[in-house]
MITIRO-478698 format. One record per residue (C-alpha): residue in three letters; x, y, z; residue number from 1. Coordinates in steps of 0.25 Angstrom, whole numbers. Layout:
N
["ALA" [X Y Z] NUM],
...
# end
This chain:
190
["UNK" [79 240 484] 1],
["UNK" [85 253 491] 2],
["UNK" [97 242 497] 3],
["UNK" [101 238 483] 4],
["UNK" [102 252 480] 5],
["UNK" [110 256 490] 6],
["UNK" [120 245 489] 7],
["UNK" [120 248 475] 8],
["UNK" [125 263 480] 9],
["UNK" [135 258 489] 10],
["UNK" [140 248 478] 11],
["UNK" [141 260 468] 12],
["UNK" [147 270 480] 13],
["UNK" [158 259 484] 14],
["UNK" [165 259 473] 15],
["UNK" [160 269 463] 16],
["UNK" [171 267 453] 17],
["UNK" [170 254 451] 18],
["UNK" [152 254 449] 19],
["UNK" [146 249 438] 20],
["UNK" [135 260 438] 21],
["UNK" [146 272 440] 22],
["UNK" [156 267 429] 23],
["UNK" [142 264 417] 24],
["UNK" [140 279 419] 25],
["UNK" [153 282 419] 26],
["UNK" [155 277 407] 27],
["UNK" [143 282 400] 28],
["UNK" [148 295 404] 29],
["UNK" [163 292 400] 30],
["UNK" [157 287 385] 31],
["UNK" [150 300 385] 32],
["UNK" [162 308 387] 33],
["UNK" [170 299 377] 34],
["UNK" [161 301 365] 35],
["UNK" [160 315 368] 36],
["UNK" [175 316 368] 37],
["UNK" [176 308 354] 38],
["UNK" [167 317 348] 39],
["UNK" [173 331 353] 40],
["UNK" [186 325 347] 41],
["UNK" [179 322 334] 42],
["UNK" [175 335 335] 43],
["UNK" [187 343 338] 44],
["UNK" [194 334 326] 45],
["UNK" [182 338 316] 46],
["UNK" [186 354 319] 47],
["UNK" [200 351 318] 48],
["UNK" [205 352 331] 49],
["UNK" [213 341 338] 50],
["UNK" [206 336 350] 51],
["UNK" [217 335 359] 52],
["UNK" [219 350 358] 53],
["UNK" [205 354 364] 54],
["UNK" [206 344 375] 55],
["UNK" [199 332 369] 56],
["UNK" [207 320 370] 57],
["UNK" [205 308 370] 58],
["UNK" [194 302 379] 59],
["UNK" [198 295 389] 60],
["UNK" [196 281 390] 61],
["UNK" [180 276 395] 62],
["UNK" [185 268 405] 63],
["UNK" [195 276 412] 64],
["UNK" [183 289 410] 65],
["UNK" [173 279 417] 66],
["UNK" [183 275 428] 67],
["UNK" [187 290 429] 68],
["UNK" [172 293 432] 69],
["UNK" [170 281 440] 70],
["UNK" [181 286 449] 71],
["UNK" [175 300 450] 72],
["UNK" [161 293 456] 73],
["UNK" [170 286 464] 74],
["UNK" [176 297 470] 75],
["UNK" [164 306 471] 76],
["UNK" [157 295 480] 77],
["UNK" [170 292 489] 78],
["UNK" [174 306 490] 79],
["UNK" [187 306 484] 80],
["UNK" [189 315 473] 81],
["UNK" [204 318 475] 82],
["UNK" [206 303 470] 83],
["UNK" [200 304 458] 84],
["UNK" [207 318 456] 85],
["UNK" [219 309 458] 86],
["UNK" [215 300 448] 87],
["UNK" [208 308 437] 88],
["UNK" [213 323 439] 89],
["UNK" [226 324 447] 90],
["UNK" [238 328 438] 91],
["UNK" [247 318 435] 92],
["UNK" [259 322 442] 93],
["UNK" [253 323 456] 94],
["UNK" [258 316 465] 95],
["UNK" [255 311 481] 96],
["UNK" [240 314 477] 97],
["UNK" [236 308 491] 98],
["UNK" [244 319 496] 99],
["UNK" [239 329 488] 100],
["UNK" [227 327 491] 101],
["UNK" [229 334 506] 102],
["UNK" [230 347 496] 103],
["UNK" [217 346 489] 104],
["UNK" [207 357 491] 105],
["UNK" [216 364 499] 106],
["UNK" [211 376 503] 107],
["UNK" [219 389 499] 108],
["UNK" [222 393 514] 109],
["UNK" [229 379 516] 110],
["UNK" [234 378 503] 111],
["UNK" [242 391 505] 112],
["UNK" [247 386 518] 113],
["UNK" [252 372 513] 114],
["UNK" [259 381 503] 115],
["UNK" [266 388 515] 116],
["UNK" [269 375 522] 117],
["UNK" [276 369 509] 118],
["UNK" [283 382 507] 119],
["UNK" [288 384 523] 120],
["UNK" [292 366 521] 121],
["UNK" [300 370 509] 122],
["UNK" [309 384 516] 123],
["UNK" [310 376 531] 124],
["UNK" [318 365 523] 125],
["UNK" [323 372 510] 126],
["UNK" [326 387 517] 127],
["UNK" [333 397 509] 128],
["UNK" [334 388 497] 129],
["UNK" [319 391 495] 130],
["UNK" [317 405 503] 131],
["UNK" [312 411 489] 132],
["UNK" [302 402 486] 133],
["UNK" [288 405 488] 134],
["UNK" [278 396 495] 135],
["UNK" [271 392 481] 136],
["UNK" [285 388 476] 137],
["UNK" [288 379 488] 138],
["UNK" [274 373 488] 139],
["UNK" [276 371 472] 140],
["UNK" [290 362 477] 141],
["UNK" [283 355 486] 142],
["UNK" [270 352 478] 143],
["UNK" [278 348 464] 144],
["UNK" [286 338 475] 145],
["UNK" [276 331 482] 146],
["UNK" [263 333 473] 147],
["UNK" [270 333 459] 148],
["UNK" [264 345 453] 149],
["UNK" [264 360 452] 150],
["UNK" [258 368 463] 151],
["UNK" [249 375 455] 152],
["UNK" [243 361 450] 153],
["UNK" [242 356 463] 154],
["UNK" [235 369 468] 155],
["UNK" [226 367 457] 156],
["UNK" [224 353 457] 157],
["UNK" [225 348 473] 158],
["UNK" [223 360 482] 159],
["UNK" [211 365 473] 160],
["UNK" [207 350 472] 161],
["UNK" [192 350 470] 162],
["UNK" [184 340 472] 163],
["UNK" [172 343 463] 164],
["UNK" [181 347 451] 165],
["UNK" [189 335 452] 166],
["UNK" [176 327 449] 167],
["UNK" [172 338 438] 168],
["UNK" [184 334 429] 169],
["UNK" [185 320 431] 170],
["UNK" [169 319 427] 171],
["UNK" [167 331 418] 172],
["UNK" [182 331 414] 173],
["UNK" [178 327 400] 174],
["UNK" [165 334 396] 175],
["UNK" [172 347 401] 176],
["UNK" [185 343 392] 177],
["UNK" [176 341 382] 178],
["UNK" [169 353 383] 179],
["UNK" [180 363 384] 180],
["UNK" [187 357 372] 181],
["UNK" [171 359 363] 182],
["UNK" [174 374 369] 183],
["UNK" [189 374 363] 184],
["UNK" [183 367 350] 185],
["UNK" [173 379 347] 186],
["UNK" [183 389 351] 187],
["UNK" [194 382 340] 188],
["UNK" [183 382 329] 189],
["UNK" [177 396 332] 190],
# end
């Protein structure tokens, strides 16, 4: 009996996404959440407010919620949260994501020094045309080239990349959204 079990485990750990087991609590949970967004729209209709302006849109679609939970099991048993950040989180404009990922968590002492490196990169080729430019601006240049976003976004979103915060938003994403926009409701109507 304990066999079966265990092959039953390394079934289930293979290929997380894809288990039968995983994806039926998955979609309970993502039903769940559904109805609860459908009657916190309801809601903010029957007080006069437009849904959309507290932060409830639409619910996403079932299958693509179960799928996005899926993949975040999947990616807690393999170890890979930076794929599913890609997937589920990342903005859309960034770019060489596999590249980018040599940034994440950065510490503050390397992150300062990368910025240095960029900046020293950008005056040994460019010289006086860029002599007034501080490392930040340099480091924006080359961040907005290669990563295609701002440098604040990618300080915020890669080097401050967090692991456990990353699975946070992409399990709780829509209970938190639903409970902020109950705390915006009651403000509106007080």
């Amino acid at each position: 009996m304990l066999g079966l079990q265990k092959q039953a485990m390394k079934r289930m750990v293979a290929n997380p996404e894809e288990n039968e087991q995983i994806r039926a609590y998955a979609s309970i949970l993502a039903g769940i959440e559904r109805d609860h967004r459908e009657k916190m729209r309801d809601h903010a209709d029957a007080l006069g407010i437009d849904p959309e302006e507290v932060g409830l849109d639409e619910p996403p679609d079932t299958e693509e919620r179960v799928t996005a939970l899926a993949k975040a099991v999947g990616a807690h048993v393999v170890g890979d949260p930076w794929r599913l950040y890609v997937d589920q989180l990342a903005p859309d404009e960034l770019e060489n994501a596999d590249r980018a990922r040599g940034f994440a968590g950065t510490g503050a002492d390397d992150w300062n020094a990368q910025i240095e490196e960029w900046a020293d990169s950008f005056r040994d080729r460019a010289g006086d045309a860029v002599a007034d430019r501080t490392d930040r601006d340099l480091a924006a240049v080359h961040v907005r080239e290669t990563f295609g976003v701002d440098l604040d976004v990618f300080e915020e979103e890669i080097v401050d990349f967090d692991p456990g915060r990353v699975f946070q938003q992409v399990i709780a994403g829509p209970i938190e959204t639903n409970g902020e926009a109950l705390e915006d409701l009651t403000e509106r109507v007080q």
